[in-house]
N, C-alpha and C positions, 0 to 999 in steps of 0.2 A: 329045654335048655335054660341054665338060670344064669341071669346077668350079673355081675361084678357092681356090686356099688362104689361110686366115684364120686368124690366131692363136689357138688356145687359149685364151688368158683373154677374147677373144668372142663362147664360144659357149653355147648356151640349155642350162639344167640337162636332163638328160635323152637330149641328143642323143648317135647312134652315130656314130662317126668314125671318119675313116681318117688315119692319121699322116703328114703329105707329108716333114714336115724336120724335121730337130732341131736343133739348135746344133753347134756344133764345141769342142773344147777339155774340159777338165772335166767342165761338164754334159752333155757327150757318152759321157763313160767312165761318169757315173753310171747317164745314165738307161739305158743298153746294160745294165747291171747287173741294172737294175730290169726289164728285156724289153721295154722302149718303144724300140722303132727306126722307121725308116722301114717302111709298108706296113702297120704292126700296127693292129689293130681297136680300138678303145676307147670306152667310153661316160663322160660326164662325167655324175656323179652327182652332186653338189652343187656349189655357187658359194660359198662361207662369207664371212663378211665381211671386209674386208680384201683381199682378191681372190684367196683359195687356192682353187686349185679342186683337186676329186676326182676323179678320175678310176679305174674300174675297166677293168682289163686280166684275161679272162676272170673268175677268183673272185677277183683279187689287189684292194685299194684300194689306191690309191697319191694320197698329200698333194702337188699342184705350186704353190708360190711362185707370186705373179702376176708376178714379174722374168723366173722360168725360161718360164713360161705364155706371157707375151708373145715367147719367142724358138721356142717349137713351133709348127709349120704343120700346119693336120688340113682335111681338105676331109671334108664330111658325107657319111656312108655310107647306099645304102636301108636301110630297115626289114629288119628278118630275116623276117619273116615277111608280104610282102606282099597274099599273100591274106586274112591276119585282120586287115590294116591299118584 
């Protein structure tokens, strides 16, 4: 079964994810910088208000805009550990 990729700034605090797409242009050279490409694992750790969300990439936090947010595609990752689920 394959998953529906959904932007970034709609997904639930907490959740692991898999990165589908990033933008092109600029925010493309940044977030390559930052180790956010296509295929990378991440888990969103908080929603703050205004719509920034958190996102950690293994130890790193990394702050995304809800403008940049809305142009990321993450389709939701299993559990890492599905037998303690």
């Amino acid at each position: 079964m394959k998953t529906i990729p959904i932007p970034l700034h709609q997904v639930k605090r907490g959740s692991r994810l898999i990165i589908s797409e990033i933008p092109d242009g600029r925010a493309k050279a940044q977030l390559i910088r930052l180790g956010v490409v296509k295929g990378e694992f991440i888990r969103c750790l908080e929603r703050l208000p205004g719509g920034t969300i958190v996102i950690q990439k293994h130890r790193q936090e990394i702050a995304i805009g809800v403008a940049l947010a809305r142009s990321i595609l993450v389709t939701y990752a299993a559990p890492e550990n599905p037998s303690k689920a």
